[in-house]
N, C-alpha and C positions, 0 to 999 in steps of 0.2 A: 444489585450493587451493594457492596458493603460499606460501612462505617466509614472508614478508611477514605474507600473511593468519593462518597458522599461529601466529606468534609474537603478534599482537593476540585471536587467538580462543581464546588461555590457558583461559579463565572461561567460555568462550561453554557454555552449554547446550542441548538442543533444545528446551526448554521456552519461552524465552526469546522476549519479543514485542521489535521493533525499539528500542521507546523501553531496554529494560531492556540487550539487547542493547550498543545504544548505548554506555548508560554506562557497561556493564563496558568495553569495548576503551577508553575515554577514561582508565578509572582505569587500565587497563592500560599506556597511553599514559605515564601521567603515572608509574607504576612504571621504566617503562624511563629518562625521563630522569632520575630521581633517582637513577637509577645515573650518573650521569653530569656532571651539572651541579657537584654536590658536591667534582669532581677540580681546580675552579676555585680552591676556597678558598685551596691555600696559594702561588698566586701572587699571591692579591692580602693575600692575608697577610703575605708575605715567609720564605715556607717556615718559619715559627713550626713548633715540634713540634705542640704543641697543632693547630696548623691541619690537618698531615699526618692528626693521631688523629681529628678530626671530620671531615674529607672520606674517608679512607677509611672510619671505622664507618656511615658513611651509604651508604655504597655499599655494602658487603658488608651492612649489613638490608636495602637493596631489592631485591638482588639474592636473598638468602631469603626475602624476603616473596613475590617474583614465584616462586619455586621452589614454594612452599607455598601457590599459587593454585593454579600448575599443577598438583600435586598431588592438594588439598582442593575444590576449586570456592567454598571461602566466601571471595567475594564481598567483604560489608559488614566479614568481619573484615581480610582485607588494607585496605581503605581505610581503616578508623579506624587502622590500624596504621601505613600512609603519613602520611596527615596530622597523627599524634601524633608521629611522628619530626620531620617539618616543623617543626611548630610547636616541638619542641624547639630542633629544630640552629639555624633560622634566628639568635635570638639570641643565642645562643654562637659563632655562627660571625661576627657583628656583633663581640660584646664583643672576639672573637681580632682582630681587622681595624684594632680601635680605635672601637670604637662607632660611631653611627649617623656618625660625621662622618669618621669616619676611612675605609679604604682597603675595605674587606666591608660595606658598608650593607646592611643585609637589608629594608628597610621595604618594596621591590617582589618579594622573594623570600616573607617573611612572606605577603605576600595571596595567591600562588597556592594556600598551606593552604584558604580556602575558595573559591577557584575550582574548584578540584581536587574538594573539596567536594559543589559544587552540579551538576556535571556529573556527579561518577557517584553522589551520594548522593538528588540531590533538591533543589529548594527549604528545603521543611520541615524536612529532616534538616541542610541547610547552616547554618544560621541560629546554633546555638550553635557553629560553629568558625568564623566570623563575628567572633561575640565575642571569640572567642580567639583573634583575628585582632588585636581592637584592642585588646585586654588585652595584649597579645603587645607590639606596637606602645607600649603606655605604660611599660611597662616598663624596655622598652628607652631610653626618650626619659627615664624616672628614672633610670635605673642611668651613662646618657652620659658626666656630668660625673667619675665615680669611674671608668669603663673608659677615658677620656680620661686621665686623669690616672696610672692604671696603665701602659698600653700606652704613650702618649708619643702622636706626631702623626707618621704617618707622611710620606714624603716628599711634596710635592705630581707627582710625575708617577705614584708610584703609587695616589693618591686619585684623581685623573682616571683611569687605569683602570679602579679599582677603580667608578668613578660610572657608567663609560661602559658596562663588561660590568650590572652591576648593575638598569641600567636597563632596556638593551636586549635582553640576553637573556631574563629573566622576562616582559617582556612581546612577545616574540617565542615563548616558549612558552604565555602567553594567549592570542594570536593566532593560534598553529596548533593549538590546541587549539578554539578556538571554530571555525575553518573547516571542523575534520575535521569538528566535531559539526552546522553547519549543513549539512555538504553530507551527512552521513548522512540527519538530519534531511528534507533534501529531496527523497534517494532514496525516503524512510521512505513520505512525503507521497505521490510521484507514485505510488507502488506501492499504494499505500491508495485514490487516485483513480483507479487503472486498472484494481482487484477492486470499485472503487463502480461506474467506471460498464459495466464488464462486467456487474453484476445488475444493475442500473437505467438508466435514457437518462442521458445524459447534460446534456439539459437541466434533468431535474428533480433528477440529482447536483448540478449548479451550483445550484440553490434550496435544494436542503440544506446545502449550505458554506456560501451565503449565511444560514443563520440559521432556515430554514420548518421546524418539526415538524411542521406536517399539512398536509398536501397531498392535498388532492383537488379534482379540476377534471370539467367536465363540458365532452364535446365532442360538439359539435351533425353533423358531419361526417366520418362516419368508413367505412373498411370492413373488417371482420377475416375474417384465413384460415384457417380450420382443414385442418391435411391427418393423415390417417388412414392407418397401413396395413392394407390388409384383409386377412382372415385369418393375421395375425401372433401371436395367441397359441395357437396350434394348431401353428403352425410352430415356436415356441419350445419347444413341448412335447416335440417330437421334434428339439432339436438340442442341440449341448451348447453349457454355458452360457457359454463363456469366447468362444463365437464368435458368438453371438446378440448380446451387449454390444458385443463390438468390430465388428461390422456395424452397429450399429444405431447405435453412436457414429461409424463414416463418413459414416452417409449423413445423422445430424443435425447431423453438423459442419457437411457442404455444405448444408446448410437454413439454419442460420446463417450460413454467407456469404453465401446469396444472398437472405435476409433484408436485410442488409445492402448488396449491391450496390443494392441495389433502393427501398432508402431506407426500407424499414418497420421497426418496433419487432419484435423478437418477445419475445413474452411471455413463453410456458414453455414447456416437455416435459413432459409425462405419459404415460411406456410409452413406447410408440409415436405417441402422438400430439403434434400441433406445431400452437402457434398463435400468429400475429404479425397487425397491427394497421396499416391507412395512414390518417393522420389525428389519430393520438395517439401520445405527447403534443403534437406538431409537427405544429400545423395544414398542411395541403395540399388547393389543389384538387382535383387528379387521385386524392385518392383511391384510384377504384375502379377506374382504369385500370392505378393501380400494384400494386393487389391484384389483378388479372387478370394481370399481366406476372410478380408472384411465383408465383403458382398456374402458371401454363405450367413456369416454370424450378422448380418443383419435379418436376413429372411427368417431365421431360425430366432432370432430377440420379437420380429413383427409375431411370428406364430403363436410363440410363446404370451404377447399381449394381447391377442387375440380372444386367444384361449380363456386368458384368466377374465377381462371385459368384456366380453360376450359380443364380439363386433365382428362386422363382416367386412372389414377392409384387408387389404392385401397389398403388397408396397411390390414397385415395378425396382429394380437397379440396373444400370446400365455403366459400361468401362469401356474409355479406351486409354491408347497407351500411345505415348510419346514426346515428344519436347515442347516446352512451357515456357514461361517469362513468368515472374511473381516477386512483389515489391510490397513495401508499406505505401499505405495513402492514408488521406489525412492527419489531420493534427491536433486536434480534439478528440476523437476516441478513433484512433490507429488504427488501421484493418492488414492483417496480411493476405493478399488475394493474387491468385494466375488465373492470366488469360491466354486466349491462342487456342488454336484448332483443334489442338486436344482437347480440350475443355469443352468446344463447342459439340465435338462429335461424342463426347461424353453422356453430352446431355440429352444429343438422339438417340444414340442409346437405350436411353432408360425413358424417354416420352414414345416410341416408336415400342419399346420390348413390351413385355404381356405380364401382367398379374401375378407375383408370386413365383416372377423367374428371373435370370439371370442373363442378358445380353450382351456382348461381346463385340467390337469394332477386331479388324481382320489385324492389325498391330498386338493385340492384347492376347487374338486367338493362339496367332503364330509364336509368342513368348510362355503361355502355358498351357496347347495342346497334349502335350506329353503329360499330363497329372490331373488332365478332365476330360470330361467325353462331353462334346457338344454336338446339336445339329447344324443344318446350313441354312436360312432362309435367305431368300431373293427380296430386297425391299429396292421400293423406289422414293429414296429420301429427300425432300422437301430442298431443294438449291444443293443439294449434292448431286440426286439423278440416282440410277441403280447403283447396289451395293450387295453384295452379300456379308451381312451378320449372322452369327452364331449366337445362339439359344444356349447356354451350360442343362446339360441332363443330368448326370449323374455326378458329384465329385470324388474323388481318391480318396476312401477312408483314412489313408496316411495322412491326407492334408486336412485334417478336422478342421472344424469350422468355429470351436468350442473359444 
C-alpha cells in the first residue's frame, strides 16, 4: 500500500463493501482539504485578527478530527463534525471578508457542506445539511447589509480575488471530488461485472443489467460435457488433504481454460466432476463438434497432469446432444444452470463410459460421425433400459484437440 493509499484508508475497515468504502476516503478526502483551504482566509481578509482566529481554529479541528478517525474508526461521527464546522466557519469567515459582497464570499464554499454530505453520508442522510446549506445562505444574504456596513468595502482588487479564489477553488474541489468518486465508482462497476460474469456468461449478465429478473430460455440445439475422475475418491482417502485441493484445483483450472478456448459455457464443479455446455446460452451450429474438441483437450490436459504429478487417476467424459432449458436461479450468488434429458443422459454418459475415454449418446454420434471413428457398445442403462453408445477411438487429426 502506498503513502498515498495509507493516508485515504484512515476509516477504511475490512468489513467495508466498495460503495461504503467509497464514501469514507471522499470524506476523508474532504477532511484533508479543510485543513488547508481555511489558510486562505486572511489574505482575502486582509490579515484581520479575527480572519487569522477562524482560518487557523478550522485547521487545527480537521486536523483532530482526522487524528480521531484514525484512531476511533467512527466514521458518521467525524462527518457530522466536518460539516458542522463548515457550516459554521463558512459565514463567519463571509461576515470577516465583508459579507457576501465583499472580499470572503462563502456562498460556493457553504454548498460544499452538503456535497461533502452526500458523497460520504448518502442521499437520504444529505438532505437536512442541504437545508442548512440554504438556511446558511439566507442568513448570510440578511445579516449583508449590517456586515457591510461594519467591515466597510474592501478594496476593489481584493474583491476580485477574493471572487476569483472563492469561486474557483470550491468548485475545483467539487470537481475533484466527484471525479475521484466516479472513477471509484467505475472500478467498483467493472469489478462487480468481472465476479457477474466469471459465475454466469456473459450474455445472460448483459440481460440482467439490462433489467430481466427471470430468465429462462429453452434451447433446441445443444451438446453438454460431463468429465469424471475415476477412482478419485478412494485416492483422496489415502492422500492428505491440502494436496488432493491443490491438484485438483490444477487440473480444473485447466478444464476452465479450455472450456473457454473452445467456446463452451461451463456450468459447474462438483468434487471431481466438471460439466460444460455448446449451444447454450449462445446458440451454435457446430455444437457437437465443439463438445468433441473439448472432451479430447480435456483427456489430453488430465494426461498431461498426470504425468507431471505422478498420479494414477484417469478422467471418464461422457456427451450427448440435444435440446435444453437453462435459467438463473437464485439471488444471492446467481447460478446459470440447464436441465432436461440431455443433461441427464450426459451424465450416463460419462458414469457408464471407461477410464480415459471418450463416450457418446447415439444424438452426438450421429452429428459428428463423419470426423471421428468410434465403436458401438450395447449397455443396459439404469431406467433407460438398452442403448447403444459409442466409445470415440481415434479423432481426425484435422480436428486437434490442442
Amino acid at each position: 500500500m502506498t503513502f498515498l493509499t495509507r493516508l485515504l484508508a484512515i476509516a477504511d475497515d475490512p468489513a467495508d463493501d466498495d460503495d461504503r468504502r467509497l464514501r469514507k476516503r471522499v470524506g476523508v478526502v474532504a477532511g484533508y482539504l479543510t485543513v488547508i483551504a481555511p489558510l486562505m482566509l486572511p489574505l482575502q481578509a486582509q490579515a484581520q485578527p479575527w480572519s487569522w482566529a477562524l482560518a487557523i481554529g478550522l485547521s487545527m479541528f480537521s486536523i483532530a478530527n482526522l487524528v480521531l478517525l484514525a484512531a476511533t474508526r467512527q466514521f458518521d461521527r467525524y462527518v457530522i463534525a466536518l460539516i458542522s464546522a463548515g457550516t459554521i466557519f463558512v459565514p463567519l469567515a463571509s461576515a470577516v471578508g465583508g459579507g457576501i459582497t465583499g472580499s470572503s464570499a462563502g456562498l460556493v464554499w457553504a454548498f460544499l457542506v452538503p456535497a461533502y454530505a452526500i458523497m460520504a453520508l448518502g442521499p437520504r442522510r444529505a438532505t437536512p445539511w442541504f437545508v442548512a446549506f440554504l438556511l446558511s445562505v439566507g442568513a448570510m444574504v440578511l445579516a449583508d447589509p449590517l456586515v457591510h456596513e461594519a467591515v466597510g468595502t474592501p478594496s476593489y482588487p481584493m474583491r476580485l480575488l477574493g471572487q476569483a479564489q472563492n469561486i474557483l477553488i470550491p468548485l475545483t474541489i467539487t470537481f475533484l471530488l466527484l471525479r475521484y468518486t466516479d472513477v471509484r465508482r467505475r472500478r467498483a462497476e467493472a469489478r462487480v461485472d468481472e465476479l457477474l460474469t466469471n459465475a454466469i456468461p456473459a450474455s445472460i449478465a448483459a440481460r440482467l443489467r439490462a433489467g430481466d429478473e427471470r430468465i429462462a430460455d429453452a434451447y433446441a440445439d445443444t451438446t453438454v460435457v460431463f468429465a469424471d475422475l475415476a477412482g478419485f475418491t478412494a485416492w483422496t482417502a489415502r492422500t492428505e488433504p491440502m494436496r488432493a485441493v491443490t491438484l485438483l484445483d490444477a487440473l480444473f483450472t485447466a478444464f476452465d481454460d479450455l472450456a473457454t478456448r473452445h467456446a463452451l459455457e461451463k456450468i459447474r464443479t462438483i468434487g471431481d466432476s466438471f460439466m460444460a455446455v455448446a449451444g447454450a446460452p449462445d446458440p451454435r451450429p457446430d455444437h457437437a463438434l465443439a463438445g468433441m474438441r473439448l472432451a479430447n483437450a480435456l483427456l489430453d490436459a488430465t494426461a498431461a497432469w498426470r504425468e507431471a504429478n505422478g498420479i494414477d487417476l484417469e478422467v471418464r467424459v461422457g456427451l450427448a446432444s440435444g435440446p435444453l432449458i437453462g435459467g438463473v436461479i437464485g439471488r444471492r450468488r446467481m447460478l446459470f444452470d440447464v436441465w432436461g434429458d440431455t443433461v441427464n443422459m450426459a451424465a450416463r454418459m460419462e458414469s457408464s463410459g471407461l477410464p480415459g475415454r471418450i463416450q457418446v449418446a447415439p444424438a452426438t454420434w450421429a452429428a459428428v460421425r463423419d470426423s471421428y471413428a468410434f465403436e458401438r457398445r450395447e449397455l443396459d442403462l439404469k431406467g433407460i433400459g438398452p442403448m447403444t453408445t459409442y466409445l470415440l477411438v481415434e479423432p481426425d487429426p484435422s480436428q486437434g484437440s490442442a
